[in-house]
N, C-alpha and C positions, 0 to 999 in steps of 0.2 A: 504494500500500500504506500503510496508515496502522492504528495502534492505539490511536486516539482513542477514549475513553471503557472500553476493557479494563482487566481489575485483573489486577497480575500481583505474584506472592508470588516473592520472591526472597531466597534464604538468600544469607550473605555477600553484600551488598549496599554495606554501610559502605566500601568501596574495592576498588579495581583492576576487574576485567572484570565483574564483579557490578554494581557501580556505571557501568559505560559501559554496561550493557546498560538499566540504571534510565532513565540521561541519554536514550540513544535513543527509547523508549516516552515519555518526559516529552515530549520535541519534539513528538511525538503528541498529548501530551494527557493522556496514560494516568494511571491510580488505581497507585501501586504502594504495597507494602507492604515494609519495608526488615526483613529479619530477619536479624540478627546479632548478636553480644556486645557489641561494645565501646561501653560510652556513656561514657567518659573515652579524652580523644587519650592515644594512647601515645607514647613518649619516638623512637619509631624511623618506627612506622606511622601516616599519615597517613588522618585521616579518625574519624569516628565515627556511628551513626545519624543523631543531629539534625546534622550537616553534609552528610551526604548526603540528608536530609531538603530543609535549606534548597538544595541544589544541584536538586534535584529539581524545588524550586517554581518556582527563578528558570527549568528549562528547560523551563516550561509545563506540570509535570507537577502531582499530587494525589501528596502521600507522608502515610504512616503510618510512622514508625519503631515499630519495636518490639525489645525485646532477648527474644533467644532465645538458646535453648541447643539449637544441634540432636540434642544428644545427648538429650535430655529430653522422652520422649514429653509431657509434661501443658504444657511449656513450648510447645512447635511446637503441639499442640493447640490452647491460648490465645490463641496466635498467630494460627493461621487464624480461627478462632472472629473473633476482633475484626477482622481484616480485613476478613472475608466482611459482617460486620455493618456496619465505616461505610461499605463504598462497594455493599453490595447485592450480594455474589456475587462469583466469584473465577474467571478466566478463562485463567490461563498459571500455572503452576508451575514456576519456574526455582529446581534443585537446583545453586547456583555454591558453597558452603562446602564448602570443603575442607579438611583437613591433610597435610601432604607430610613425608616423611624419608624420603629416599634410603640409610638406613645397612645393610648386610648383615644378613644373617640372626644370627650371634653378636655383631652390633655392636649393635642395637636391643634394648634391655629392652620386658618385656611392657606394662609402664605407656604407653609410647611407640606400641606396637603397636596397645593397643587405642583407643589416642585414635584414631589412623587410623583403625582399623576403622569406629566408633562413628562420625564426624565424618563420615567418605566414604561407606561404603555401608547401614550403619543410619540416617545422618540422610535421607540419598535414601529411602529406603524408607518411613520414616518421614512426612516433609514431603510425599512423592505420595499417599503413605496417608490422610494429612488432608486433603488436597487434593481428592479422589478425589469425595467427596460434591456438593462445589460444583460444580466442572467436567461433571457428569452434567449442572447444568441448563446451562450455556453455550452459545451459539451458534455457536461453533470453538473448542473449550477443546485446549491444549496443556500437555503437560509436556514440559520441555526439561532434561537433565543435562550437564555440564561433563564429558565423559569420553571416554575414549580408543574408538577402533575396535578388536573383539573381531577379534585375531589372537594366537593361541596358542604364535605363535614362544618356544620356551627364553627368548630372549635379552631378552623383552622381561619376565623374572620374576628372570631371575638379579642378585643384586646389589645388589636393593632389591626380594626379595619380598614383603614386607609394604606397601610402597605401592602395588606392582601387584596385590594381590587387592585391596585397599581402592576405588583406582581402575575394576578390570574388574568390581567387586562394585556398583557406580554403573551400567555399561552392560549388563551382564545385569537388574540391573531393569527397564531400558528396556526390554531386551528381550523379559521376561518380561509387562508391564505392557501393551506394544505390543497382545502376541495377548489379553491377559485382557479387556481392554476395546476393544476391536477393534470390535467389536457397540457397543459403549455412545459410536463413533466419540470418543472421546478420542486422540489423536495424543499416543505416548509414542515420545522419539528424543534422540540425544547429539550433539552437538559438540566439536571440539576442534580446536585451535589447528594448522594446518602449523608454524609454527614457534613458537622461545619467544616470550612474551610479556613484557613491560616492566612485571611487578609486586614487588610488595613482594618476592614468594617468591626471583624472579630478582635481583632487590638483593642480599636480605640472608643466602636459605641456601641458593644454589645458586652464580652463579657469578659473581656485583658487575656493576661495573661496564660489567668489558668485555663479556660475557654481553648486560648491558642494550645497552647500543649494538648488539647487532648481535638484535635482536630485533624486531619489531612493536609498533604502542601495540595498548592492550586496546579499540580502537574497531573493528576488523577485527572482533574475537570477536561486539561488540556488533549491527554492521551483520547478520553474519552469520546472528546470530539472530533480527535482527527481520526478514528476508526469510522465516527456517522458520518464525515465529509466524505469517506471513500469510497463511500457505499453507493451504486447505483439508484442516483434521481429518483427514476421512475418506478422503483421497489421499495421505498423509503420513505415516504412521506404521511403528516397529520399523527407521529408518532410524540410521546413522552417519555423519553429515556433518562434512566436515574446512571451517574458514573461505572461506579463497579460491578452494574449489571450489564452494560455495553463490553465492557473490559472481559469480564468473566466470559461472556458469550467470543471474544476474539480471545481466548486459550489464556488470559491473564488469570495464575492462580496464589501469586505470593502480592498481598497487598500491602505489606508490611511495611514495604519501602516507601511507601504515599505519606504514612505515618507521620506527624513530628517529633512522636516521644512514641518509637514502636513500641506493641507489648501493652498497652494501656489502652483503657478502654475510653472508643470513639463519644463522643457526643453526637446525637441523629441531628442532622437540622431541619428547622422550619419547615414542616408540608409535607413531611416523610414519617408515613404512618407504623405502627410499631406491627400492624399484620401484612406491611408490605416483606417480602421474604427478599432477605440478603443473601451474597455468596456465600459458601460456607468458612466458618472460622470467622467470620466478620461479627465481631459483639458489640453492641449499642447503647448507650444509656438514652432514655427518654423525659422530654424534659416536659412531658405534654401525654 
């Protein structure tokens, strides 16, 4: 399996699982196109386009940074537009920018609200939407979104409803996107993590340190993805795939190395329910 010479447009790219997913495609070879905000390091978060740019190079890959705002239709437009133009066409659409607040419903002001919204499931709609023209000419063109498997359970909305519609608002596009170009064999489908992951979000507004130790690195997410990019379009699509059930399914059976503290038991994250079945050996704490 290999994604040598593919172009893939990836939002939130500048760090964490966005950025392993770039790393992986570069081994390849691959054209990506880095879209996100930050072109100055921040004082907390590490990374910015042009260093994910230069990391991209050194791992064999072709990057284009660009700063976007996925909130801004003319911006993500721009974006593809130049893309599409230096490397000849645009073959994967990976929706990984996100925003997250977990706060209740009378706890979240509306400003807050609608950055989610706007970030999570207008910028996915948005970024496939522009995407949508290239990928008709591609020869296995995918879109892939960072988002949870559509289960309707209460429990998975109480509490932090505004990030769960934000979030489910990401895989109903898929959904909807799957059947609309279904014909046009574009492969529209989501991923998400079994357990938490080892990013900035897990650091800094979720649950520190201890959290990050019992978490996974974001190269499980990355692997995970580059097995469903490989995969023929037209066999593929309006799918929810969790990580290490993709992995498992392509002969992955030591997961240990994903680990940040192997040996210790995972935390499941958000939206991954305790009767969904893991590979084996894989043990979970639940927090829900």
């Amino acid at each position: 399996m290999s994604l040598a010479g593919k172009t893939l447009f990836i939002t939130g790219a500048s760090r964490g699982i966005g950025l392993a997913i770039a790393l992986r495609a570069a081994r390849d070879g691959a054209n990506i196109a880095i879209a996100a905000k930050t072109t100055e390091p921040h004082a907390k978060l590490a990374g910015t386009i042009y260093s994910a740019a230069e990391q991209i190079e050194r791992a064999g890959g072709k990057a284009l940074p660009l700063a976007v705002d996925v909130r801004d239709e003319a911006s993500v437009g721009a974006a593809v537009h130049a893309c599409a133009q230096k490397f000849g066409g645009i073959d994967i659409c990976i929706n990984n920018a996100s925003a997250i607040s977990l706060a209740p419903t009378e706890q979240i002001d509306m400003r807050r609200y609608d950055l989610v919204q706007q970030i999570n499931t207008r910028g996915t709609f948005a970024t496939s939407r522009a995407c949508i023209p290239y990928l008709r000419k591609a020869p296995n063109p995918h879109v892939l979104s960072l988002s949870p498997p559509l289960d309707l359970q209460p429990k998975w909305f109480a509490g932090h409803l505004a990030y769960s519609l934000s979030k489910y608002g990401m895989s109903l596009c898929m959904l909807g996107l799957a059947e609309e170009y279904r014909a046009a064999g574009i492969a529209c489908n989501a991923l998400w993590p079994r357990t938490t992951i080892a990013t900035a979000a897990v650091e800094f507004a979720l649950g520190g340190p201890e959290m990050l130790r019992r978490s996974r690195k974001p190269e499980i997410v990355a692997d995970a993805a580059h097995a469903i990019l490989n995969r023929p379009a037209r066999e593929c699509t309006g799918q929810f795939f969790i990580d290490d059930s993709v992995l498992y399914e392509a002969g992955v059976r030591d997961f240990g190395v994903y680990s940040v503290e192997p040996g210790g038991t995972l935390l499941a994250d958000l939206f991954i329910d305790r009767s969904a079945s893991a590979p084996p050996g894989v043990t979970l704490e639940f927090l829900r």
